[in-house]
GUTI-72866 format. One line per 10 residues: number of its first residue (from 1); their letters; for each residue z, y, x of N, C-alpha, C, O, CB. Coordinates in Angstrom, 2 decimals, padded with zeros to 5 digits. Glycine has a CB too. Example, Ala and Ser with C-alpha at 12.3 -4.5 7.8 and 13.67 -1.06 7.14 Angstrom:
1> AS> 007.80:-005.69:013.19:007.80:-004.50:012.30:007.80:-003.30:013.20:008.46:-003.32:014.24:009.05:-004.47:011.31  007.08:-002.25:012.85:007.14:-001.06:013.67:007.87:000.03:012.90:008.04:001.14:013.41:005.72:-000.60:014.08
//
This chain:
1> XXXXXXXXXX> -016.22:026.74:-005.44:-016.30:025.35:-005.79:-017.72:025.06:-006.28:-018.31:025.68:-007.17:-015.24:024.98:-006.87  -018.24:023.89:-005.48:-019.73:023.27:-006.19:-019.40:022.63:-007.01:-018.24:022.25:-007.09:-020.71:022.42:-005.48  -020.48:022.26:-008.02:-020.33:021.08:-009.05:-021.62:020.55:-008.68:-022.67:021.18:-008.70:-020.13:021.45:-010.76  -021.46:019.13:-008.27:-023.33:017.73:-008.25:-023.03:017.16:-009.40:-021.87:016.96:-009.74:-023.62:016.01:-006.75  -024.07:016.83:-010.11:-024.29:015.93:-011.17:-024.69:014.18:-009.95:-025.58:014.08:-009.11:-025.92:016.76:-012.41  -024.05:013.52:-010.19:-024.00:012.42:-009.55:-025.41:012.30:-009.52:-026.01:012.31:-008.45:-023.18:011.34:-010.11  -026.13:012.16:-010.87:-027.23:011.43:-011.09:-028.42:012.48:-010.20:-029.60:012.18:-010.02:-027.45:011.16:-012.87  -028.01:013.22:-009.93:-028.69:014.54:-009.37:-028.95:014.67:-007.65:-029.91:015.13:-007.02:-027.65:015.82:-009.84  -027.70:014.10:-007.20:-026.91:014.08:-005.88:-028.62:013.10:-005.15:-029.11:012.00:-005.45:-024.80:012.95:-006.00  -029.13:014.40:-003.95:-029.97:013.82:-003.52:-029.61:013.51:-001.90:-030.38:013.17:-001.00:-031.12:014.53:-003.88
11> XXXXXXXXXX> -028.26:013.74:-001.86:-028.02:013.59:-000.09:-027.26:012.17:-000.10:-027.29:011.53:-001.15:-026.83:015.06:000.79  -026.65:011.69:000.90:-025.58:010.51:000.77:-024.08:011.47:000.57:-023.91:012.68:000.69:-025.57:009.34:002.43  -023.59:010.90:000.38:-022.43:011.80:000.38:-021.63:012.38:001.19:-020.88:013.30:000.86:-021.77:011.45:-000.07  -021.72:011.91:002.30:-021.16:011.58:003.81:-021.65:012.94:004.04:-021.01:013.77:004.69:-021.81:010.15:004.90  -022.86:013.20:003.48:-023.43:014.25:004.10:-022.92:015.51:003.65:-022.62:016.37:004.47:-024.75:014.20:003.96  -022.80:015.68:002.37:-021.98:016.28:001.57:-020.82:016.89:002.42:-020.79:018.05:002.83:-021.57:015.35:000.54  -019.93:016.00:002.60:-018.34:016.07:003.18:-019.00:016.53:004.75:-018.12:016.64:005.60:-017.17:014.18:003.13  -019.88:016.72:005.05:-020.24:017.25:006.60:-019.95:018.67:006.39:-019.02:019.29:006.91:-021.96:017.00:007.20  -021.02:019.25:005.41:-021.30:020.56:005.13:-020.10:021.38:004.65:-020.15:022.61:004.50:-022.33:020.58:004.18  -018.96:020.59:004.41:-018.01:021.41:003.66:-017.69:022.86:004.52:-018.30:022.84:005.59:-016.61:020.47:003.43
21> XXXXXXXXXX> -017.11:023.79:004.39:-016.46:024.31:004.71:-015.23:024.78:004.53:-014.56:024.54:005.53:-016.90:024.66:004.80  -014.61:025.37:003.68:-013.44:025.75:002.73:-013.60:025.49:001.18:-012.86:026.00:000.34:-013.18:027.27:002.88  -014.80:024.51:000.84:-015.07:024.50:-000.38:-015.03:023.18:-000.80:-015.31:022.23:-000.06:-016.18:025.13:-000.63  -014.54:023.04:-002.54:-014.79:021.87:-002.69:-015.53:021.85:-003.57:-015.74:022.76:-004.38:-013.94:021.16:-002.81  -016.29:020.25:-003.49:-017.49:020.04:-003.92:-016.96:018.95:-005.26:-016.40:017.93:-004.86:-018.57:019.43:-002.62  -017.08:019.08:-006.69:-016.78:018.58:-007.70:-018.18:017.48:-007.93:-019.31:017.97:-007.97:-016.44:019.76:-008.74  -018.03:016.40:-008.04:-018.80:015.49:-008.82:-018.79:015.19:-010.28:-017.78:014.78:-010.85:-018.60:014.48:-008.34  -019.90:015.39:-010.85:-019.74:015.28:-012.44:-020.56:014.11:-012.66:-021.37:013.70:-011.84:-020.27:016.63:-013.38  -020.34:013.57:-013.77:-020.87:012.29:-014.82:-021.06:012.28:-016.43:-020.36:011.54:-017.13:-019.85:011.18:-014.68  -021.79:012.93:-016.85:-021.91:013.08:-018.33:-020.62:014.59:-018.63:-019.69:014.62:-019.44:-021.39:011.21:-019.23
31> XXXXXXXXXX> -021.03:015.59:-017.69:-020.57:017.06:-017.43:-018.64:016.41:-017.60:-017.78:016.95:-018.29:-021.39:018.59:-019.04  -018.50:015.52:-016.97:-017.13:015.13:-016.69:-016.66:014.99:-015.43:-017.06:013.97:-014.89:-016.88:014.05:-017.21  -015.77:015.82:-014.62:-015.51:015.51:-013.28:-014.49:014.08:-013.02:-013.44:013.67:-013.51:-014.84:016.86:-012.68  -015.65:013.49:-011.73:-015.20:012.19:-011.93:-014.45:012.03:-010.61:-013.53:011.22:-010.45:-016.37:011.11:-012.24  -014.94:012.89:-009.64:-014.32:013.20:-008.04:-014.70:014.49:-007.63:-015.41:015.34:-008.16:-014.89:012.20:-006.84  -013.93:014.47:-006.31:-014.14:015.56:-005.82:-014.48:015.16:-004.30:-014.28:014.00:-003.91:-013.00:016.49:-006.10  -015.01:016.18:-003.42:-015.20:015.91:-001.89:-014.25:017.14:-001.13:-014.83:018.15:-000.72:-017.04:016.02:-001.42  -012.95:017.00:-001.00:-012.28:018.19:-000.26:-011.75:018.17:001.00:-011.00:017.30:001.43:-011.30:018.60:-000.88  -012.20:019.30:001.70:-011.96:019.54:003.46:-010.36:019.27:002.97:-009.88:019.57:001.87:-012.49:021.53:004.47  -009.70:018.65:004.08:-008.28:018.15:004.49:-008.06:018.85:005.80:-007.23:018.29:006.52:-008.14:016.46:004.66
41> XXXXXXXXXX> -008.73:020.16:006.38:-008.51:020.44:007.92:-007.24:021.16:007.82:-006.73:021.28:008.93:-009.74:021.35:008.73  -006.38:021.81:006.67:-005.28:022.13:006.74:-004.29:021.52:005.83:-003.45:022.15:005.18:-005.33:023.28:006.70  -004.46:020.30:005.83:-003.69:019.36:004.93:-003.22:018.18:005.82:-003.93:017.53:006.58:-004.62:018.83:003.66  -001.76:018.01:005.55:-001.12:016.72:006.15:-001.02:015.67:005.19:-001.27:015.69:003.98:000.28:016.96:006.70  -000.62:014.78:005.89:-001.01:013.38:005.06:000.11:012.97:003.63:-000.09:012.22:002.68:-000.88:011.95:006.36  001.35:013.85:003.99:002.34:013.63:003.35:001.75:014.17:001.61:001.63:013.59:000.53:003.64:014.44:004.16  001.52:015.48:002.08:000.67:016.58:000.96:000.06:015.65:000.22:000.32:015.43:-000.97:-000.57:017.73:001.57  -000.98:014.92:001.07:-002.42:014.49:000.39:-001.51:013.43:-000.51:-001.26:013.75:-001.67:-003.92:013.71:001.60  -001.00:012.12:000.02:-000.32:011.33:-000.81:000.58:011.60:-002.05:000.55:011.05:-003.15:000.27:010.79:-000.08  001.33:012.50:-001.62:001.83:013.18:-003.14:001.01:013.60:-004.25:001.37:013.64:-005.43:002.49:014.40:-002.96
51> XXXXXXXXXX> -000.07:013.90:-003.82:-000.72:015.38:-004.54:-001.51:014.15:-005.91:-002.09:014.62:-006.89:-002.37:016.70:-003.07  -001.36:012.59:-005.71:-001.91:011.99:-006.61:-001.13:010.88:-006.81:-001.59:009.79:-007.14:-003.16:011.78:-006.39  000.21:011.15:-006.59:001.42:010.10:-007.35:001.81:010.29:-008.28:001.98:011.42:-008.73:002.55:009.88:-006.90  002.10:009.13:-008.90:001.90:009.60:-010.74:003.51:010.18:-011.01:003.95:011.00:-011.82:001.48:007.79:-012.14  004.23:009.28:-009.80:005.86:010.06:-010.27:005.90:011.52:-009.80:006.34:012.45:-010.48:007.38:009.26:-009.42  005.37:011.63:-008.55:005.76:013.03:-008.42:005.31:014.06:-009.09:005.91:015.12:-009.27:005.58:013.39:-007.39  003.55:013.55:-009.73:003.22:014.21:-010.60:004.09:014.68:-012.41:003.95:015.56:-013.25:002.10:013.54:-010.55  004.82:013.64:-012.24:005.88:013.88:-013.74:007.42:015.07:-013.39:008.13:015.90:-013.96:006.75:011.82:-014.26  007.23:014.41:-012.05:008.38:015.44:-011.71:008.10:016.98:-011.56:009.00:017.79:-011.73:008.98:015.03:-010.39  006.81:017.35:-011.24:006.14:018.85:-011.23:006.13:019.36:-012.12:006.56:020.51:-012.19:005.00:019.08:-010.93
61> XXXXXXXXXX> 005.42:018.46:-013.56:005.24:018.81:-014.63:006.66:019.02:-015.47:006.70:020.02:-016.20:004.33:017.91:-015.09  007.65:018.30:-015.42:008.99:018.28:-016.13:009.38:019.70:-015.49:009.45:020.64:-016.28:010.12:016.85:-015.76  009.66:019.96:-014.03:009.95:021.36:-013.37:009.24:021.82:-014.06:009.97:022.10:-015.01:009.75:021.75:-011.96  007.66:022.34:-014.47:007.30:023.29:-014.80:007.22:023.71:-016.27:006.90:024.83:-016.69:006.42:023.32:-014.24  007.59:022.54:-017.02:008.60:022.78:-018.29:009.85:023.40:-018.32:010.13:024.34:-019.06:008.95:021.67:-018.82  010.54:022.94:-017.59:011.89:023.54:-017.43:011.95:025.54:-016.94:012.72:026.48:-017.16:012.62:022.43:-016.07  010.66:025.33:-016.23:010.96:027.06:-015.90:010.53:027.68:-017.25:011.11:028.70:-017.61:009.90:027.87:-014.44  009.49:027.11:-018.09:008.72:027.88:-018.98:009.46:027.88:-019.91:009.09:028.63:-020.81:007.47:027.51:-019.30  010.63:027.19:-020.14:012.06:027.29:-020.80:012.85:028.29:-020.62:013.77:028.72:-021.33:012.84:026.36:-020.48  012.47:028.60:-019.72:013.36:029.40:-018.89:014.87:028.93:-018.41:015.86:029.65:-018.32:013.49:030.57:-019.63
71> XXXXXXXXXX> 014.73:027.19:-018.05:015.52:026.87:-017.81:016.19:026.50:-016.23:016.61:025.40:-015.86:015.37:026.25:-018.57  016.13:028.06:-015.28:015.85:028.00:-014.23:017.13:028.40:-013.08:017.49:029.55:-013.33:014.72:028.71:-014.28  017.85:027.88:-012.01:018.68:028.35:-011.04:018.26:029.43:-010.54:017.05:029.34:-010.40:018.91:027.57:-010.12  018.88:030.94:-010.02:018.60:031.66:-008.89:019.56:030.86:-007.47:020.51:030.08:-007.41:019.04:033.37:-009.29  018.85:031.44:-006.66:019.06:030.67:-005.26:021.12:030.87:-005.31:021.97:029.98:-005.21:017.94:031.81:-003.49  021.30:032.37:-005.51:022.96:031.68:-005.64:023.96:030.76:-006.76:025.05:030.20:-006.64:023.74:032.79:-005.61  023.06:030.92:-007.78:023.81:029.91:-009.09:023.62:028.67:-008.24:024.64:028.03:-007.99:022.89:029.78:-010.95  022.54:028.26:-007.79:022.07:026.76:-006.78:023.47:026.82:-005.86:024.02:025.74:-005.63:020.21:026.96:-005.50  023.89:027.68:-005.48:024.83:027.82:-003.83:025.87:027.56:-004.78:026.03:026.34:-004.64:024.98:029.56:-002.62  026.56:027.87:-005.53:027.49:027.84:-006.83:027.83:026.65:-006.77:028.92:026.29:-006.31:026.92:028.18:-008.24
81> XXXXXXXXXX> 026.61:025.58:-007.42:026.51:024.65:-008.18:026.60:023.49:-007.07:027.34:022.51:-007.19:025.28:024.76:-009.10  026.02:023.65:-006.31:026.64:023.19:-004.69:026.42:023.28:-003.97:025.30:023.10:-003.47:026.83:022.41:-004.19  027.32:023.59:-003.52:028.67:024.53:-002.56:028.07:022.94:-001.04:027.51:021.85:-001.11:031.48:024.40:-003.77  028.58:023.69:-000.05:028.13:023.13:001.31:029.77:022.67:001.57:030.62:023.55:001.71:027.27:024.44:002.60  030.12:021.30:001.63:031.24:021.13:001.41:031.45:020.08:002.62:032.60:019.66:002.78:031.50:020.79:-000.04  030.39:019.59:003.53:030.22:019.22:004.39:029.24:019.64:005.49:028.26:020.37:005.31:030.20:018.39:004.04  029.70:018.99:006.84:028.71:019.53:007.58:027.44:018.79:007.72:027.20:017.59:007.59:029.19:019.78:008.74  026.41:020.16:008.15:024.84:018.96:007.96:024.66:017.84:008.75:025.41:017.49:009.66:023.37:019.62:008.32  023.65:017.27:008.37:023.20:015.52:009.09:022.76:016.49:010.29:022.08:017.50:010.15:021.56:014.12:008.15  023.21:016.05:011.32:022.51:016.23:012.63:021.38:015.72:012.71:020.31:016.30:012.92:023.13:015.78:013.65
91> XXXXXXXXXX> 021.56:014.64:012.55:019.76:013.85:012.56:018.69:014.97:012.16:017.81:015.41:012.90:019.50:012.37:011.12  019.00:015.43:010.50:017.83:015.93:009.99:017.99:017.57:010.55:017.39:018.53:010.08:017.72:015.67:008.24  018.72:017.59:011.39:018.25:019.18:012.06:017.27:018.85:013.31:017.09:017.86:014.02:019.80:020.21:012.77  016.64:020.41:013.21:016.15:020.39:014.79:016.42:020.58:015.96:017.00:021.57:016.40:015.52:020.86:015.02  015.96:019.44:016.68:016.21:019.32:017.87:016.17:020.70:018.82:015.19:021.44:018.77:015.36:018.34:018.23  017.41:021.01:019.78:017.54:021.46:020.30:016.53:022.12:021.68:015.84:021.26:022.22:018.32:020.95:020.18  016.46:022.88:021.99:015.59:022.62:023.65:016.82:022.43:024.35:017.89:023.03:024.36:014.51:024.12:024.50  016.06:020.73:025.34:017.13:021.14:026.20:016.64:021.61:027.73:015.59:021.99:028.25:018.13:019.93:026.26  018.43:021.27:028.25:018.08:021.98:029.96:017.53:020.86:030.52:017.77:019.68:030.25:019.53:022.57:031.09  016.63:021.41:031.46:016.52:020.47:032.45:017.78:019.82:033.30:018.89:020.35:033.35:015.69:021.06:033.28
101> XXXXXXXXXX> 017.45:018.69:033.90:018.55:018.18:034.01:018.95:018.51:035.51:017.93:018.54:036.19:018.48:016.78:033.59  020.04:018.75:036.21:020.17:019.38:037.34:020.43:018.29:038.32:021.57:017.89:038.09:021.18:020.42:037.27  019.87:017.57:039.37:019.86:016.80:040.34:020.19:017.13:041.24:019.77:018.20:041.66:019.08:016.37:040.55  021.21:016.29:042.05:022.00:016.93:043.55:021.48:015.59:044.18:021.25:014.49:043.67:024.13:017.28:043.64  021.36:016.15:045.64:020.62:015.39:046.64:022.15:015.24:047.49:023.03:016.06:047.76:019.08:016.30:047.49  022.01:014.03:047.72:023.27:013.28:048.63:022.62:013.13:050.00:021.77:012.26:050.17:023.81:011.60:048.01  023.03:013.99:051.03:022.72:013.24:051.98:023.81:012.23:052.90:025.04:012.26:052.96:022.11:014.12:052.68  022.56:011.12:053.77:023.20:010.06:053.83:024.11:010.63:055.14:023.74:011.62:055.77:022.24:008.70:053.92  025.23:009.96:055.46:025.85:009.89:056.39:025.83:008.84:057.08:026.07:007.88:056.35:026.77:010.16:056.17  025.54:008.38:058.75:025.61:007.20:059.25:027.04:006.96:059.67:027.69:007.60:060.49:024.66:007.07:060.27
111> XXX> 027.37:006.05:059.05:028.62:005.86:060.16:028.21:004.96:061.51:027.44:004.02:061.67:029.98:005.00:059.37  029.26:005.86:062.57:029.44:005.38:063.30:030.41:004.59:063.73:031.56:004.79:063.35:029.24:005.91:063.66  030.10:003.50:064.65:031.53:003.07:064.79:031.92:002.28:065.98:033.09:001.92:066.13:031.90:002.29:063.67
//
């Protein structure tokens, strides 16, 4: 991780975010980070939007109270607690491969008559 002092920063920034590689580049303001410049080449958009919502951010933090409680499920107390008591949404499964579809050729008959 770099740290620029804004007031310091002699490139545009654009330029900055060129050079990245796997690194991120911290911007400071009176030795306070005020932004950052980070490569997104293995980040989806869903990620990025969460990663600075203030609810989901309360919900991480409450989880990570709760473990340091030690107030935590193992994966079968979870199976326990509920139980699969229906069958899944088809929708939210994945799609199948399918077959190709098999086409029969009609041939024509003339009648005669």
């Amino acid at each position: 991780m770099r740290t620029i002092k804004l007031s310091q920063a002699s490139r545009p920034l654009a330029e900055y975010a060129a050079d990245l590689r796997n690194e991120i580049v911290v911007l400071t303001s009176g030795n306070k980070a005020v932004a950052a410049i980070v490569p997104l080449k293995e980040t989806d958009r869903e990620s990025l939007a969460l990663s600075g919502h203030p609810e989901f951010l309360q919900l991480v933090e409450r989880s990570r109270a709760e473990f340091r409680e030690g107030r935590t499920l193992s994966l079968e107390e979870m199976k326990q607690a509920f139980p699969a008591e229906r069958s899944p949404n088809r929708r939210l499964q994945p799609a199948k491969a399918r077959q190709p579809a098999v086409t029969k050729r009609r041939s024509r008959k003339r009648l005669r008559g």
